[in-house]
C-alpha positions as a Markdown table, in Angstrom:
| # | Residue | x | y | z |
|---|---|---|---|---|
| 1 | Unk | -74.5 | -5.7 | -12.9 |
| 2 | Unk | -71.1 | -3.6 | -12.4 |
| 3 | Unk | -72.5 | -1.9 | -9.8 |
| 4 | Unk | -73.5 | -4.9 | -8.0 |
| 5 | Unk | -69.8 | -6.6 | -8.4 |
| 6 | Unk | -68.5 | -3.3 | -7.5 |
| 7 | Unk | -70.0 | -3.7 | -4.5 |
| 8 | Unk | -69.2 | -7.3 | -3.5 |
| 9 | Unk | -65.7 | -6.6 | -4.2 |
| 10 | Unk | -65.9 | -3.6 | -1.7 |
| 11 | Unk | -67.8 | -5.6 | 1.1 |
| 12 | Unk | -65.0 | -8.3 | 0.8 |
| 13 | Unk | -62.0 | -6.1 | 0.2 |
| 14 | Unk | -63.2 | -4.3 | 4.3 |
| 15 | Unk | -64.3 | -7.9 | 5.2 |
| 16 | Unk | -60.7 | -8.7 | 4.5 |
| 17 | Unk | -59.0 | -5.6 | 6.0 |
| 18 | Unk | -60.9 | -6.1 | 9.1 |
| 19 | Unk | -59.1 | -9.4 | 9.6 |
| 20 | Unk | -55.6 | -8.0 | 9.6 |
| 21 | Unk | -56.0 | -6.5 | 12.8 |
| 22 | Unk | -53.2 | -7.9 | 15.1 |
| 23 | Unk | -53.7 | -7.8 | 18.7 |
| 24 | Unk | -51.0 | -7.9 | 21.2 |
| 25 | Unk | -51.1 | -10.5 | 23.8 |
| 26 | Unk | -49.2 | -9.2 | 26.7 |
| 27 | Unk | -48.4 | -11.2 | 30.2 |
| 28 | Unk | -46.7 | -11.2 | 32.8 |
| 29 | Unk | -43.3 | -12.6 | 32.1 |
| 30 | Unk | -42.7 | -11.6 | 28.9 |
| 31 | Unk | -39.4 | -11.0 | 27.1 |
| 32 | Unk | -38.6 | -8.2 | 24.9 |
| 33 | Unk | -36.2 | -6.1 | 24.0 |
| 34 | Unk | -35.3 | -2.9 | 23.8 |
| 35 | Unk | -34.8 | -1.1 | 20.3 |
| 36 | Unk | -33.3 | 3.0 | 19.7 |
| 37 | Unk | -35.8 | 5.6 | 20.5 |
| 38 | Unk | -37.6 | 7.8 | 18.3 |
| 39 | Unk | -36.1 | 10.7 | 19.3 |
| 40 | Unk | -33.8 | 11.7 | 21.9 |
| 41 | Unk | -35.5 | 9.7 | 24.6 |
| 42 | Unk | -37.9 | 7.2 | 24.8 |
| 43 | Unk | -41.9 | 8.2 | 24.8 |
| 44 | Unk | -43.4 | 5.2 | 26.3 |
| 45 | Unk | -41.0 | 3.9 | 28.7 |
| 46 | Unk | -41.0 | 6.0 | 31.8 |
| 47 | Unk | -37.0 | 6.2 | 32.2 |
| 48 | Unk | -36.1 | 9.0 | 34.5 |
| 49 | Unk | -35.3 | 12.1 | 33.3 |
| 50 | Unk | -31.1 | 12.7 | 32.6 |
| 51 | Unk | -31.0 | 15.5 | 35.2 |
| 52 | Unk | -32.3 | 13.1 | 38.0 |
| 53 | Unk | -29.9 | 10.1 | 37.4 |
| 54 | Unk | -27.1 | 12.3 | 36.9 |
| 55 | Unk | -27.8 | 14.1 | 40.6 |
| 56 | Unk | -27.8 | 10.6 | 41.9 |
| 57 | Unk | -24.4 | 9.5 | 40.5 |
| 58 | Unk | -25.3 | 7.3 | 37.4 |
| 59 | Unk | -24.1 | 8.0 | 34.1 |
| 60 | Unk | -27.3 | 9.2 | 32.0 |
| 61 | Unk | -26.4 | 7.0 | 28.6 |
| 62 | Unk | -29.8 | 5.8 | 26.9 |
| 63 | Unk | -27.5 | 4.1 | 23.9 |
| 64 | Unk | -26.6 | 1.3 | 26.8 |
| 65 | Unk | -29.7 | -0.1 | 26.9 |
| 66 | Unk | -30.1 | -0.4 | 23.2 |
| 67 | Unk | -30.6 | -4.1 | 22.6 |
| 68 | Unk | -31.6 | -4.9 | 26.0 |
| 69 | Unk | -33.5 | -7.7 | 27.3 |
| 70 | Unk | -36.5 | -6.6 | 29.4 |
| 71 | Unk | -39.6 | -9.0 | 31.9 |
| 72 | Unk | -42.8 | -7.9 | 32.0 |
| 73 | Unk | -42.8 | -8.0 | 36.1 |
| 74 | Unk | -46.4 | -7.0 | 36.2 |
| 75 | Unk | -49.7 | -5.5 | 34.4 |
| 76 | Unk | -51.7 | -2.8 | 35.5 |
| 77 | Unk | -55.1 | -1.9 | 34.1 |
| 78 | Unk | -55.9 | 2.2 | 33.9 |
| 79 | Unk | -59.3 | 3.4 | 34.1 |
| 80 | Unk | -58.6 | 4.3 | 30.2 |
| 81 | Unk | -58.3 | 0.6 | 28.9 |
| 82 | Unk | -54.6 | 1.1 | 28.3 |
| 83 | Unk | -52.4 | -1.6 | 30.1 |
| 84 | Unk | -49.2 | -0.4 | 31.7 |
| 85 | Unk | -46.7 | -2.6 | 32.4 |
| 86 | Unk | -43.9 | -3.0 | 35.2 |
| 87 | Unk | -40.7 | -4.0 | 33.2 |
| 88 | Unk | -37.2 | -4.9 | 35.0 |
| 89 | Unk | -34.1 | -6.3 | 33.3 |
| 90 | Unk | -33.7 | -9.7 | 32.5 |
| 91 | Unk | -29.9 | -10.4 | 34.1 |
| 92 | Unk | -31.5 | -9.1 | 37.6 |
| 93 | Unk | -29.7 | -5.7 | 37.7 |
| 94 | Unk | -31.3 | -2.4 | 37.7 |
| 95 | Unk | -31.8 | 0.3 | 35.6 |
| 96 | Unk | -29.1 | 3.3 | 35.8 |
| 97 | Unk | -27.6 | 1.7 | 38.5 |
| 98 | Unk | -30.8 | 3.1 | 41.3 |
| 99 | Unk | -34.0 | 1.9 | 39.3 |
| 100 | Unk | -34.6 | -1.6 | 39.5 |
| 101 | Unk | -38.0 | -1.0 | 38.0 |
| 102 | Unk | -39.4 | 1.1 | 35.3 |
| 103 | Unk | -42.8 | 1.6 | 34.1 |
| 104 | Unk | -43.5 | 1.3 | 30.0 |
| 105 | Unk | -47.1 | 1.2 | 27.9 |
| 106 | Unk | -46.3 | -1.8 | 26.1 |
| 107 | Unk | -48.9 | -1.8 | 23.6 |
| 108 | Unk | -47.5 | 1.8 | 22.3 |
| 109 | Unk | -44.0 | 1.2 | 22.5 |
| 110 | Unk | -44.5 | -2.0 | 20.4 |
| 111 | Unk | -45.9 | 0.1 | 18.0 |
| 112 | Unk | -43.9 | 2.4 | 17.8 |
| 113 | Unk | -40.9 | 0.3 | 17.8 |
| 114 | Unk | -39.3 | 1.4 | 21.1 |
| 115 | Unk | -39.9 | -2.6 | 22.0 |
| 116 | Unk | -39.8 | -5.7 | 19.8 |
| 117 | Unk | -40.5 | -9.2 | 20.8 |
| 118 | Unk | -38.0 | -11.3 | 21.5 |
């Protein structure tokens, strides 16, 4: 008999841990917003390198776009299953004063906390 409990209690407990999964919807003109990197730069948002937006005259300064309002402009499926987005800023202007678009894998940076819903 406590075996038999034992293992009701099991098949519910991964019934129920199962459920918790939390998919991300993701579309095209979402709003988020941009939290502090992990480190020193940010893994899953494709900003360019310092080097390159200092040799074309922009002030490399990743602390600006803490706290940032980003759109999703548009969704691109890899042959992986992993979804990579487009993302521009939400006021119109661009990115480091050249790039008016930057490429991001949502679904990791959400998890990691590089992006959070606004």
């Amino acid at each position: 008999m406590r075996t038999f409990l034992f293992a009701i209690f099991l098949f519910c407990s991964t019934n129920a841990a199962m459920a918790q999964k939390n998919d991300i919807q993701i579309s095209k003109g979402s709003i988020y917003k941009i939290s502090e990197p992990t480190g020193h730069t940010y893994k899953h948002i494709d900003f360019p390198r310092r080097n390159i937006i200092i040799k074309r005259g922009a002030i490399a300064n990743y602390n600006s776009l803490v706290g940032m309002d980003i759109v999703v402009k548009e969704l691109i499926m890899n042959a992986d299953g992993s979804t990579t987005a487009i993302i521009a800023r939400k006021d119109g202007r661009p990115f480091f004063r050249f790039y008016p678009t930057v490429e991001a894998n949502l679904e990791k940076a959400l998890a990691i906390g590089e992006l959070k819903k606004s």
